[in-house]
N, C-alpha and C positions, 0 to 999 in steps of 0.2 A: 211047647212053643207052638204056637200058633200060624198060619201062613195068611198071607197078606193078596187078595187079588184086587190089583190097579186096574185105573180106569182112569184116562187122561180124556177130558171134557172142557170145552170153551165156559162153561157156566154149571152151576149147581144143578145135578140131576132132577127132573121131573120121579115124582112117585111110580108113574107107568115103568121108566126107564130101572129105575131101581129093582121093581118088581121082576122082569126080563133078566135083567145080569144075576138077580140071587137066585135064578132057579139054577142058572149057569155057574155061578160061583160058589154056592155054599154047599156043594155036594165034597167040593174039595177042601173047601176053608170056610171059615164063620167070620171073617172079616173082610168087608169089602171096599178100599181105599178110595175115593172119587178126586180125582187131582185137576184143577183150575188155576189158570192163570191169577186167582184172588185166594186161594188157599185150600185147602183138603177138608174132607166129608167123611168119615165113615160112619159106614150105615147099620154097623153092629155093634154094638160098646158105646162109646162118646154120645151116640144118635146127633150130633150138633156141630154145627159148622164151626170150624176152625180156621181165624184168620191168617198167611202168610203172604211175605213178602217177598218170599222168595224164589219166584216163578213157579212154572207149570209142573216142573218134575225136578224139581230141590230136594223132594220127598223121597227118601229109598224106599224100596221095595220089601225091606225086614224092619221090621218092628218087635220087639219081646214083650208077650200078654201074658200074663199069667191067667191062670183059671177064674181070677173073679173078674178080668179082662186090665186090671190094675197094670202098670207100664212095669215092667221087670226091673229092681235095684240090679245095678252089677256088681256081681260075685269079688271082684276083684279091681284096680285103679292099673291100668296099662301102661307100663314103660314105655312110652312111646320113643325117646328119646333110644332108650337104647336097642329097640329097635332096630332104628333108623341107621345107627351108628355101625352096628351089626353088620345091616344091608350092603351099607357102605363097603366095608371090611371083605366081604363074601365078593361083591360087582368090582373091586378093586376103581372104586372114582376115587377124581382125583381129589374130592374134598369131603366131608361129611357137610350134606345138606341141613340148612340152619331153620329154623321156623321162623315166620313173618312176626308183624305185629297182633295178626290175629291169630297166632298158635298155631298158623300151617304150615305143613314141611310140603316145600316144590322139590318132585325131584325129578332128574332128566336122565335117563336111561340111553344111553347111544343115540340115534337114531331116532327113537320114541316121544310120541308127544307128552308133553310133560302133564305127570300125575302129580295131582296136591293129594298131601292124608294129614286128616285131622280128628280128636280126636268127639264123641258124640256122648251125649246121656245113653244109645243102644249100642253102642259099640265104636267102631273103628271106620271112618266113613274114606273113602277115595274116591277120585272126581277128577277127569279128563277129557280134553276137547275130540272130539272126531275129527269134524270138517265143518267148513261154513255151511250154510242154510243154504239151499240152491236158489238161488233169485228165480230161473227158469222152470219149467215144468209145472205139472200138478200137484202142488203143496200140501191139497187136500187129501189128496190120496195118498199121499209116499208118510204124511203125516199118521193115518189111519191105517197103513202096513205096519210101523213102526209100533202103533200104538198096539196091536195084535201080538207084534214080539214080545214087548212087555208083560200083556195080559197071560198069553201063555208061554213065557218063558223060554224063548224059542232062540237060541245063539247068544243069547243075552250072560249066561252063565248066571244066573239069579241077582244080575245088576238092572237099573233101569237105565233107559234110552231120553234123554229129556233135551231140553234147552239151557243157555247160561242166562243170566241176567238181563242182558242188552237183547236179547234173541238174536245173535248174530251166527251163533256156532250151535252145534248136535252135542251132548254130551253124552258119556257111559257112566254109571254112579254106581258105586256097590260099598256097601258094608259089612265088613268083620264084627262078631262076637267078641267080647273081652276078651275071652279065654286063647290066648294067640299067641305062639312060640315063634322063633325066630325062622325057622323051614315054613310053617302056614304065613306068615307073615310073604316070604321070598315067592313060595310056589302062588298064592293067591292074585301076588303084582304081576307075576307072569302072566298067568291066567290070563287079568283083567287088561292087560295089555294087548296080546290074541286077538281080546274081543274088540277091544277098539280098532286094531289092525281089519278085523273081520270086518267091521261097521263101515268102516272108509270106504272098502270099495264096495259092502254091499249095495252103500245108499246110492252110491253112483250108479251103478247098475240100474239099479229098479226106478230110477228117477230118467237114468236115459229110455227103459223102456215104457216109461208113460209120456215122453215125447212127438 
């Protein structure tokens, strides 16, 4: 498998800029992801712009290559339902959380902000608000700390840091492998939970100190 370094960008990278990031990036990995508000770039494999609608960072952070750079089949089709049902079982709520009309499970953990999981062609994808977008400060900057987390991995726990749809909110996004038993399943929500908790107050922080 292959590793993935992001690169969140208002517009399709310039050749200069490419050149820069892959002396930086491919010492570690041979794929390097370029993510725009109109869709994703990689600059090893594909070499060709890929269009999406789905904002700036809809795009996880794992991706499965195989050695001819071809997208990984998965090994196996995920019970996701039972899963879920599992989780339920283990967290003792009071219901076992149902999937929408588009195949995703909301699920609301005490206190916690509510994580959707659903399931993807590379795995097992979850996706969580932080907090609003701060109207005040410098958006440029606290945008381009963020963006540094992502790149290297830094609190992130190997999820990305992005926006939702409307740009109204921060989000944390991480992906599961197929291969998922019902303990990687529990300890990984945790986890990704942590880091949303971690995210809340970091952005607050670093956004009052560019005030």
């Amino acid at each position: 498998m292959f590793g993935i370094c992001l690169v969140v960008s208002r517009k399709k990278p310039s050749s200069k800029v490419i050149q820069i990031l892959s002396a930086i990036c491919f010492p570690k990995t041979d794929n390097i992801v370029y993510a725009t508000r109109g869709g994703f770039w990689i600059a090893k494999g594909a070499k060709r712009w890929i269009n999406s609608g789905e904002g700036v960072l809809r795009l996880t952070t794992r991706m499965c290559l195989q050695k001819n750079k071809e997208p990984c089949k998965p090994k196996l089709i995920m019970d996701l339902d039972r899963l879920i049902e599992n989780l339920a079982t283990k967290l003792k709520l009071d219901a076992v959380p149902q999937k929408n009309k588009k195949g995703h499970y909301p699920l609301q953990i005490g206190a916690s902000p509510e994580v959707t999981v659903h399931p993807l062609d590379t795995g097992l994808f979850m996706t969580a608000k932080i907090l609003p977008i701060p109207k005040e400060g410098n958006k440029e900057a606290l945008f381009i700390y963020l963006m540094k987390a992502n790149l290297l991995r830094q609190g992130t726990g190997g999820g990305a840091i992005g926006i939702d749809k409307e740009e109204q909110f921060f989000t944390l996004s991480y992906t599961l492998p197929f291969e998922v038993n019902d303990q990687v399943f529990y300890e990984s929500l945790e986890d990704f939970l942590n880091y949303v908790d971690y995210w809340k107050e970091e952005i607050v922080k670093y956004n009052v100190s560019l005030l």
